[in-house]
N, C-alpha and C positions, 0 to 999 in steps of 0.2 A: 459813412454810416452814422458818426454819431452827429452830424448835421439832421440827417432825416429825425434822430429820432427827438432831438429839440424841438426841429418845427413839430413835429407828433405831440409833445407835451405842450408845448404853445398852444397847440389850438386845441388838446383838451382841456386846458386850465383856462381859456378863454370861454371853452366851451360851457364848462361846467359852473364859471363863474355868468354867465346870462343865465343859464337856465336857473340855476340857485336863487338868483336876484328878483328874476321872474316870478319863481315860485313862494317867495317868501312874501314879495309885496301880496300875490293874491290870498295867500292865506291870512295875511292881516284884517286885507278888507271882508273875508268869511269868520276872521272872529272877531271882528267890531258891528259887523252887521249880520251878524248871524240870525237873528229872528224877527229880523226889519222886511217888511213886505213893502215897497211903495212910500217909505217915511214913518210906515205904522209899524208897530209891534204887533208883532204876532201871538195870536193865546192857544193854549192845545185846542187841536182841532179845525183850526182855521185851517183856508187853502189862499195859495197866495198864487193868480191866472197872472201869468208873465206876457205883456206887450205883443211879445213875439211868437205866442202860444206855447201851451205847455203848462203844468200847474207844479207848485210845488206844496207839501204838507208842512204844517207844525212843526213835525216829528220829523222830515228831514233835514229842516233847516238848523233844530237843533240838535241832530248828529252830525251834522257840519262841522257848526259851532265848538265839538264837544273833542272834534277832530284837529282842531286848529292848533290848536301847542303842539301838535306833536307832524304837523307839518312845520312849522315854523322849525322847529328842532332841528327835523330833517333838509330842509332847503339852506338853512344856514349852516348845517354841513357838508352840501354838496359845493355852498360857497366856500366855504373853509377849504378842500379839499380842492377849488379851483387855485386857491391861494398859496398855499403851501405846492403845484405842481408849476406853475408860473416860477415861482422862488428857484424850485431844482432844476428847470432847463433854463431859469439864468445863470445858476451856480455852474451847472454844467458847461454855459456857453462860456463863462471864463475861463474855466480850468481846461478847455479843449486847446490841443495844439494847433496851432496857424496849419493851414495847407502850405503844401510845398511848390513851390513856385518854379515853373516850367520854362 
């Protein structure tokens, strides 16, 4: 039992630390390029026609932008919280008694 439940914390603490890592890098590049269209700056009002269709506004690229700390906060907390559950099911995995040998 408390085998299963290590590998369980292992691979949420693995889990949680990709998606954390993930998330944080994209919210960096939403708040350094946040009202960059193309290499240009964006001014109110503009519309910025993406490559691959689809348009975005001024105004959402700077509630992106305006967004970004506060993902950064949160993705660095879900890496935190990969971190510290990796830590418990290695503490766990020492202090677990050996199997008994048949």
């Amino acid at each position: 039992m408390a085998a299963l439940m290590i590998r369980l914390l292992r691979f949420l603490s693995g889990t949680a630390a990709i998606i954390g890592s993930i998330w944080f890098v994209v919210s960096c590049g939403t708040a350094l390029s946040g009202d960059m269209c193309g290499g240009s700056k964006m001014k109110p009002g503009d519309v910025c026609v993406r490559s691959g269709g689809g348009t975005t506004t001024y105004a959402e690229k700077a509630a992106a932008k305006d967004r970004a700390p506060q993902h950064l906060k949160s993705a660095g907390a879900l890496f935190a919280t990969g971190v510290v559950l990796n830590i418990t099911a290695s503490a766990l995995a020492l202090r677990r008694e050996p199997d008994p040998e048949t």
